[in-house]
Wavefront OBJ file of the C-alpha trace (Angstrom):
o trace
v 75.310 97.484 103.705
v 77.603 94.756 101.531
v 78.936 91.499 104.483
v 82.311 90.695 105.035
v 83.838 87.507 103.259
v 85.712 85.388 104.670
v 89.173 84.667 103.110
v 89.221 81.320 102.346
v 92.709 79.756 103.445
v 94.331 77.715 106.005
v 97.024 80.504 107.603
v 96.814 82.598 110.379
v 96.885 85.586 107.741
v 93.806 84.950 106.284
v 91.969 83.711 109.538
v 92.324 87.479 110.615
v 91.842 89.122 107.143
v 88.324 90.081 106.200
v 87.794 91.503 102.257
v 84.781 93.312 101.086
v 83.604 95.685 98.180
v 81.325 98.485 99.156
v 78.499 99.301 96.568
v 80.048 102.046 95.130
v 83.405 99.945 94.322
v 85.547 100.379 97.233
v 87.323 97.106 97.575
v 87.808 97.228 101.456
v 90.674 94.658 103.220
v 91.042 94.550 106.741
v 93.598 92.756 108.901
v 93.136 92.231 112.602
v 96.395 92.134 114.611
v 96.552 93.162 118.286
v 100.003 92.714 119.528
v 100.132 96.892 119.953
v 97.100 99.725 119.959
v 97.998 100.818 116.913
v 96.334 101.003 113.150
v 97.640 101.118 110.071
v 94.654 102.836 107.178
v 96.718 102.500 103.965
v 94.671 103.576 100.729
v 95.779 102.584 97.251
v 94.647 104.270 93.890
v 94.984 102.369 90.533
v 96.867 105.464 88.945
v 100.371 106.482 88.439
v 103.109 107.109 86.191
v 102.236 104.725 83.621
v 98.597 106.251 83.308
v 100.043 109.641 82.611
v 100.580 110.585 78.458
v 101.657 113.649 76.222
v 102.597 116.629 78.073
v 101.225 115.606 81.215
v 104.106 113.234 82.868
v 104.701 113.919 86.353
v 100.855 114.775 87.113
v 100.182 111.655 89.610
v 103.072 112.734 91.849
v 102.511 116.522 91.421
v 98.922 115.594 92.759
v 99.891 113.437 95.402
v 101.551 116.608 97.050
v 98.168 118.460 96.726
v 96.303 115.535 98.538
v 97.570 117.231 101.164
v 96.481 121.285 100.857
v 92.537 120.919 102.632
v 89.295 119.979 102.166
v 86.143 123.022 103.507
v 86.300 120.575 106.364
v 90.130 120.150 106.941
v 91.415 123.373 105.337
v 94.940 124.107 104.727
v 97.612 121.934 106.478
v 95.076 121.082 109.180
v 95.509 117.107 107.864
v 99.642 117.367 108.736
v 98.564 119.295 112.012
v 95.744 116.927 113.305
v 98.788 114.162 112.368
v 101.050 116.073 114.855
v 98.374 116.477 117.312
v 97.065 112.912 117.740
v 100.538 110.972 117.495
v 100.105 109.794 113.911
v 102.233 109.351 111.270
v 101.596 109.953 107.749
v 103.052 110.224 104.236
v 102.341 109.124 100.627
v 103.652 107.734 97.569
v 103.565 107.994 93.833
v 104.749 104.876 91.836
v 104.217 103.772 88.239
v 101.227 101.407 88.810
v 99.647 103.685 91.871
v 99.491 106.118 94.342
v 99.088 105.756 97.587
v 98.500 107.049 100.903
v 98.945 105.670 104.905
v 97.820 106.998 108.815
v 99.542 105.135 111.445
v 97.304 106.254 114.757
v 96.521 105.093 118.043
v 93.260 103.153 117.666
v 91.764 105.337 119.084
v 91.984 107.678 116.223
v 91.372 105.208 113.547
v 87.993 106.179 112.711
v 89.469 109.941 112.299
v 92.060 108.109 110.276
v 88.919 107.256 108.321
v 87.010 110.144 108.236
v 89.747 112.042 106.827
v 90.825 109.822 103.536
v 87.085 109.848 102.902
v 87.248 113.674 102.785
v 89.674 114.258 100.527
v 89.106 111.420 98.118
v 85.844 113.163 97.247
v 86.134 117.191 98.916
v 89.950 118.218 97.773
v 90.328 122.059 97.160
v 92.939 123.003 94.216
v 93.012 126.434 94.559
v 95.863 128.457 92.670
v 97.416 129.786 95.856
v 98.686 126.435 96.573
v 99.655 124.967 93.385
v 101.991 127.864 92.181
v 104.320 127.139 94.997
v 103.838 123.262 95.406
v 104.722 122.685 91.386
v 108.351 124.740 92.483
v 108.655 122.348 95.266
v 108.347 119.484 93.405
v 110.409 120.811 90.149
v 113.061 121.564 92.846
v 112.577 117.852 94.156
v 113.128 116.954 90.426
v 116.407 119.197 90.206
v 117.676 117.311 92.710
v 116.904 113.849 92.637
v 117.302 113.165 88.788
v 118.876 116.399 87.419
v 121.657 117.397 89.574
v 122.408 113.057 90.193
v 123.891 112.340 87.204
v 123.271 108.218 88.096
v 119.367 108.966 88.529
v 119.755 111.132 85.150
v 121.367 108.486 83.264
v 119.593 105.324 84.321
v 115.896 107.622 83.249
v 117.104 107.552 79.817
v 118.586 103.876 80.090
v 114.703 102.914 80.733
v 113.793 104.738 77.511
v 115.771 101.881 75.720
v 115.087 99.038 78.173
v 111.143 100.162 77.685
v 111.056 100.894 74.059
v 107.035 100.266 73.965
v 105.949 100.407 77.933
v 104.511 103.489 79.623
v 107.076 101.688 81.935
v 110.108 103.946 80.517
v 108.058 107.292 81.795
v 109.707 108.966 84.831
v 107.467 109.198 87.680
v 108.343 112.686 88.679
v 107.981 113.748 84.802
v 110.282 115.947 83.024
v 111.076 119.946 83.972
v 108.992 120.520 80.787
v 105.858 118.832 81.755
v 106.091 120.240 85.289
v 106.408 123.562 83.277
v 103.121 122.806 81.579
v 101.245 121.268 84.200
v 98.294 123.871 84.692
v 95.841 123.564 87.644
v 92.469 122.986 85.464
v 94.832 119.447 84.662
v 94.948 118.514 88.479
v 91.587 118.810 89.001
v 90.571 116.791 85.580
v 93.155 114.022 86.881
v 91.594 114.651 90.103
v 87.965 114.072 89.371
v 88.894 111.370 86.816
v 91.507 108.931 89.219
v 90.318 109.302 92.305
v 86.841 107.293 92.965
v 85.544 104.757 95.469
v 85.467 102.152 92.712
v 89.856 102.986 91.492
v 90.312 102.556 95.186
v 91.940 99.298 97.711
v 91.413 101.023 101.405
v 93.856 98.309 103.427
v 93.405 98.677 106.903
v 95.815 96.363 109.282
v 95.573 96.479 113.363
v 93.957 96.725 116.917
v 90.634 96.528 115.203
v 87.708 94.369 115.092
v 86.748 93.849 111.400
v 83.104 93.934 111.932
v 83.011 97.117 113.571
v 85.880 98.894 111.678
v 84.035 98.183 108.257
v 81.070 99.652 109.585
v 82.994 102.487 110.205
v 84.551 102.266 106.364
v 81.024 102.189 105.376
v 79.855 105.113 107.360
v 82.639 107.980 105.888
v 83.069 106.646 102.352
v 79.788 104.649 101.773
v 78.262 107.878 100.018
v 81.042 108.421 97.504
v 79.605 108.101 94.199
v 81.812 105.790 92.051
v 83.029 107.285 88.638
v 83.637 105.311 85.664
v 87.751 104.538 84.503
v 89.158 105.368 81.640
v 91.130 102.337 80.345
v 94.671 102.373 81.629
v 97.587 102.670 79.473
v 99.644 99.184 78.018
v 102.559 97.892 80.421
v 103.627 94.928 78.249
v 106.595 94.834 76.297
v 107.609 93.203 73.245
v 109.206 90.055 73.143
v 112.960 89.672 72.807
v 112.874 93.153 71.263
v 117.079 93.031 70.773
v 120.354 94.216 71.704
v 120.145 97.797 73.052
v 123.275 99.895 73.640
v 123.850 103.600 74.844
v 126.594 105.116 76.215
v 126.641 108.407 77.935
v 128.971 110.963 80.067
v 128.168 112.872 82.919
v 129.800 114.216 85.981
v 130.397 110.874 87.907
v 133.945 110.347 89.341
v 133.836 105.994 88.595
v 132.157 104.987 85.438
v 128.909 102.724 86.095
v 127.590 99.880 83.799
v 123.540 99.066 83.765
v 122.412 95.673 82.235
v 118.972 94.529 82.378
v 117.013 91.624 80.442
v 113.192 92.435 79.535
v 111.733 89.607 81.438
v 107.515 88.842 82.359
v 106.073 89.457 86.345
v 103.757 87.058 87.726
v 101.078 88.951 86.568
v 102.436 88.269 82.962
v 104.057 85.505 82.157
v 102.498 82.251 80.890
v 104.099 80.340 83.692
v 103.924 82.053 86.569
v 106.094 79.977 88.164
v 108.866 81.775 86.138
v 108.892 85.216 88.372
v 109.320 83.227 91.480
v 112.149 81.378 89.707
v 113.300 85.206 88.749
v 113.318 86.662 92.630
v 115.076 83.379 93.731
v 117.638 84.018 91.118
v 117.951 87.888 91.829
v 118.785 86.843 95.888
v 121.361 84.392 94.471
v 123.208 86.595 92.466
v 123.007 89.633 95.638
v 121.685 89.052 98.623
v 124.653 89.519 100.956
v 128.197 89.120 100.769
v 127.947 85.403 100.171
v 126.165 85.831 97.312
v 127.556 84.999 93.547
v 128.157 88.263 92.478
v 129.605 89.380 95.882
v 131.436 86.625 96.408
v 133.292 86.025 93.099
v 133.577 89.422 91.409
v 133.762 91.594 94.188
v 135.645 89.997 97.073
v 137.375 87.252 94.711
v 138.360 88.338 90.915
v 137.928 92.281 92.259
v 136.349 93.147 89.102
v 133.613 95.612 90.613
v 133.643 97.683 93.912
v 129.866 97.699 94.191
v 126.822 96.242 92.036
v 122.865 96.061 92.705
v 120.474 93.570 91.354
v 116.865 94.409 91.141
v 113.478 92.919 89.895
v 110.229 93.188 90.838
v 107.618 90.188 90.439
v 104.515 91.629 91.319
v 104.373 94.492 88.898
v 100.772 94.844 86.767
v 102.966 94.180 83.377
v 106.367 92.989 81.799
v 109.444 93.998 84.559
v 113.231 94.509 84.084
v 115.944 92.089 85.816
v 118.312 94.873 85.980
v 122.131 94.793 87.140
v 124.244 98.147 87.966
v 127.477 97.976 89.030
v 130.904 99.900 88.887
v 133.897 98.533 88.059
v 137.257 97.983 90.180
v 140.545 100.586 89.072
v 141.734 99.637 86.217
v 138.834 97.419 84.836
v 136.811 98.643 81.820
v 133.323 98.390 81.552
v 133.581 95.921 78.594
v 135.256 93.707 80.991
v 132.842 94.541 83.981
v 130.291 93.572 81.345
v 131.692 90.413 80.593
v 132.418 89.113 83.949
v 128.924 89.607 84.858
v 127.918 87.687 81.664
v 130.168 85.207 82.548
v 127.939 84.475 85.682
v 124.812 84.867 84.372
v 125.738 81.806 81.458
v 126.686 80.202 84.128
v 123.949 79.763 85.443
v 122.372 78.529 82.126
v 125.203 75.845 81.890
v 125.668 74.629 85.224
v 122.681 73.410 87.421
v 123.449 75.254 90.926
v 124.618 73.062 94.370
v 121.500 71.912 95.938
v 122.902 73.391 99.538
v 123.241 77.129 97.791
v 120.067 76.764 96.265
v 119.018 75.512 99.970
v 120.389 78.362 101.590
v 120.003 80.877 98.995
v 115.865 79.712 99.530
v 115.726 79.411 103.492
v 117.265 83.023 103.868
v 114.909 84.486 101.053
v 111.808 83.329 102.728
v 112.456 84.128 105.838
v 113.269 87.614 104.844
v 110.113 87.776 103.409
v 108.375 86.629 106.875
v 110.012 88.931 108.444
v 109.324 91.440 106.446
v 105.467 91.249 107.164
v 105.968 90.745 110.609
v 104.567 94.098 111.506
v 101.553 96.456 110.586
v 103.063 98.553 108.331
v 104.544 95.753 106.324
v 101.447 93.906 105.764
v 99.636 96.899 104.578
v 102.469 97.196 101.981
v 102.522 93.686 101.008
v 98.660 92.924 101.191
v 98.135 96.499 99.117
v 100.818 96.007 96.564
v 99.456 92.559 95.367
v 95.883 94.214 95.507
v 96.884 96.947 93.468
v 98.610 95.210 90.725
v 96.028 93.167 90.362
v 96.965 90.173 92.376
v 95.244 88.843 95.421
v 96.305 89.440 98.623
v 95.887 85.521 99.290
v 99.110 84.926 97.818
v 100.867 86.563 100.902
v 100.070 82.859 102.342
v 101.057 80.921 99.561
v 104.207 83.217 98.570
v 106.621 80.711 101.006
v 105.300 77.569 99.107
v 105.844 78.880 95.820
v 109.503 79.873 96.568
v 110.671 76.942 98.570
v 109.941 74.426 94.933
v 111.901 76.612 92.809
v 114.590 73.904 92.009
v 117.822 74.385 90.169
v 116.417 72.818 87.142
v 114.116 75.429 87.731
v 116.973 78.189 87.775
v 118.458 76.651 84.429
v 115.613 76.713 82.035
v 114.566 80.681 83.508
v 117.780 81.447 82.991
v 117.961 80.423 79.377
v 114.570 81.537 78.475
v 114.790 84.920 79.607
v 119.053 85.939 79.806
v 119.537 86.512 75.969
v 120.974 88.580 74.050
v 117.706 89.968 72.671
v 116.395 90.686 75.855
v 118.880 92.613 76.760
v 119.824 96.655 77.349
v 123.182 97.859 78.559
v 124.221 101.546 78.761
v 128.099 102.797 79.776
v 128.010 105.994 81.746
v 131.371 107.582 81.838
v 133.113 110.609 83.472
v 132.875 113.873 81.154
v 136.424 114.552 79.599
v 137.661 117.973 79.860
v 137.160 120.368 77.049
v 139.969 121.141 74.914
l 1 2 3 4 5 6 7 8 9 10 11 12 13 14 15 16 17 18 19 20 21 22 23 24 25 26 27 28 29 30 31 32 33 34 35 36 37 38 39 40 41 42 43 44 45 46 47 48 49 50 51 52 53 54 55 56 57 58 59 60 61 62 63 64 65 66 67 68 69 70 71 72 73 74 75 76 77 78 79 80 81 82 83 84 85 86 87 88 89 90 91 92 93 94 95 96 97 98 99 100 101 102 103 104 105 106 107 108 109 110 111 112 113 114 115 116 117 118 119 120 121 122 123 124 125 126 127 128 129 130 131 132 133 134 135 136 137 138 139 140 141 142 143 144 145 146 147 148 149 150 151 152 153 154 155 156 157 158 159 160 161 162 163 164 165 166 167 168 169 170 171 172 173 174 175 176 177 178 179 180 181 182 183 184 185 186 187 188 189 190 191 192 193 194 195 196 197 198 199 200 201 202 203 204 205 206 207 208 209 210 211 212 213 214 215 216 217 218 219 220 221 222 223 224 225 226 227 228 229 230 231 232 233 234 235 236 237 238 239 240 241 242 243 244 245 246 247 248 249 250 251 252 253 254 255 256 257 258 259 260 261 262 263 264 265 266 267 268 269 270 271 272 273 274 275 276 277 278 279 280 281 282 283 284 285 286 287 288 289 290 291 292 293 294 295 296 297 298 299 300 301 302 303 304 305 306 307 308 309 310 311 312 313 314 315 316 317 318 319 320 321 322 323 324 325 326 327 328 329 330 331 332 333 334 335 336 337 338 339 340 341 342 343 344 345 346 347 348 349 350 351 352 353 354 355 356 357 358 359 360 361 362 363 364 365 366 367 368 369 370 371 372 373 374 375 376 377 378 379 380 381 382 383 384 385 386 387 388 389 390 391 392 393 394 395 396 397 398 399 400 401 402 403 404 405 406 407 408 409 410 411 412 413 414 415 416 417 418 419 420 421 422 423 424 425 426 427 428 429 430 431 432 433 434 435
């Protein structure tokens, strides 16, 4: 039997957070909160699209829908049903750096909770009967997420050229072809090959006392023999790999414009420092209608009717800081292009107000709080860090980090990162009629 360790840190987080690693690998996080009879048994597998090669893209999402077809001791859809039954709630999700899956129960079910992820990690059943009509159901989820969306079709290829070395640029859902190709005897290799004690973070966050729910943990998945890992694919990207360009034209009714810089996450960059400079600078630019972008090119100039700014810090390897927006009537996507240039050199030439940067910070963090404030965000939060291969620690530390990005900061990100060699843009434009 391995002992809990105490986190060492000064917040209330890790005062009720308990880590371990069982013997056979399991690294095992548990988070006491008792404000409602409720748990929260989130498990997280090092293994998604990025892990996935050749002809078999798509397989880490095709077998996340299998997780749930039955064990010999939970046949069939019994798993949804016992959900159903007891009040629970359940789903899963299939990423590029994982898969995972949650139970929300009454406490009083946790340990069934448990008893049933153990189960399937090690006793899943792929028979044929189940597969043939699953892969249609998720080739059909494919036809209309990405295929039939001609936004979500577009912006799959636009990561081809904002990835042009990362596993990164692979769809998670995989093309029609590989679903096509996918054959059972491949589940059950990816199967037996992904999903062991030792590729696993169990996160488990509620009404629980830690010493007694890890004795549970140890009871149902104690036994699970560990397997070893085959070495997971590259997610870095080369440096300032140059000016990309692609235009396409689909059935869309507005044209849309996609710009995004290759820049590093906190689990790769050299400074660290620089992704939290990154996230502060994504909120700036849209968080709100009083943000830059907002506030000058939609509501003021009226160059764009909408735009989204995304990055994401804690990924395992390099990230995109991507920008899509469409432009107003009348305004080209050259111009739309421009104008959002415009404001991103501005932020390399002029150091920002220390009241925006002030408010831009205070609203980001406590967002962020917020955010965690319940179960089911803290199992997100503490298992995303985990999984990328970050502590769950940081959770405390996160609002520190943020609140000394200064606007000297913001300046010198900005002009290490927003060149022209870092950067991808793609035009997607109505189809013209055929002649």
């Amino acid at each position: 039997m391995c002992s809990i360790t105490h986190a060492d840190s000064r917040s209330q987080l890790s005062r009720t957070t308990f880590e371990t690693t069982l013997k056979n690998g399991l690294k095992v996080i548990i988070r006491e909160d008792h404000r409602s009879p409720m748990v929260m048994t989130h498990i997280w597998y090092k293994v998604g699209s990025t892990d996935e090669s050749g002809n078999l893209l798509g397989i880490s999402h095709v077998l996340e829908h299998m997780m749930f077809k039955g064990t010999n001791k939970v046949p069939n859809d019994e798993f949804t049903r016992l959900s159903r039954l007891y009040g629970g709630s359940i789903n899963a999700a299939t990423f590029t750096n994982y898969t995972n899956y949650y139970q929300l129960y009454p406490k009083t079910y946790f340990p069934m909770a448990l008893e049933l992820e153990a189960d399937r990690m090690s006793n899943l059943k792929l028979k044929q009967s189940d597969f043939e009509p699953e892969i249609k159901v998720v080739m059909e989820e494919r036809r209309q997420r990405t295929d039939d969306n001609p936004r979500s079709w577009a912006f799959e290829r636009f990561k081809w050229l904002a990835y042009p070395t990362s596993h990164y640029r692979q769809p998670v859902i995989g093309y029609m072809k590989n679903l096509q190709n996918i054959q059972l005897d491949d589940l059950k290799q990816w199967y037996k090959t992904w999903y062991a004690p030792n590729n696993a973070i169990l996160v488990i966050v509620g009404d629980v006392n830690a010493e007694q729910a890890l004795l549970q943990v140890q009871k149902y998945f104690g036994d699970i023999p560990a397997q070893k890992q085959p070495p997971r694919n590259d997610v870095l990207e080369f440096e300032r790999p140059g000016y990309r360009h692609l235009e396409l034209s689909n059935n869309v009714q507005i044209p849309n414009l996609y710009m995004a810089w290759n820049v590093h996450s906190l689990s790769s960059a050299k400074n660290p420092q620089d992704a939290y400079v990154l996230n502060i600078i994504r909120n700036l630019l849209d968080s709100g209608i009083s943000s830059r972008l907002q506030e000058r090119l939609i509501r003021d100039k009226k160059v764009l009717t909408t735009l989204s700014v995304s990055y994401d810090p804690y990924n395992r390897g390099d990230s995109l800081f991507s920008i899509s927006a469409m432009p107003a009537s009348g305004v080209s996507l050259e111009n739309a292009q421009k104008a959002i240039q415009a404001e991103i050199d501005s932020l390399k030439n002029e150091l920002i107000d220390a009241t925006e940067m002030d408010r831009i910070r205070t609203k980001f963090i406590a967002n962020m709080i917020y955010n965690q404030d319940d179960i089911v965000g803290q199992a997100k939060m503490i298992g995303n860090l985990e999984v990328n291969d970050l502590s769950f620690r940081l959770m405390d530390e996160l609002p520190r980090y943020y609140e000394n990005v200064s606007p000297q900061d913001v300046q010198k990100v900005a002009n290490t990162y927003f060149v022209r060699d870092n950067l991808t843009t793609m035009y997607l434009t109505p189809e013209q009629p055929s002649k």
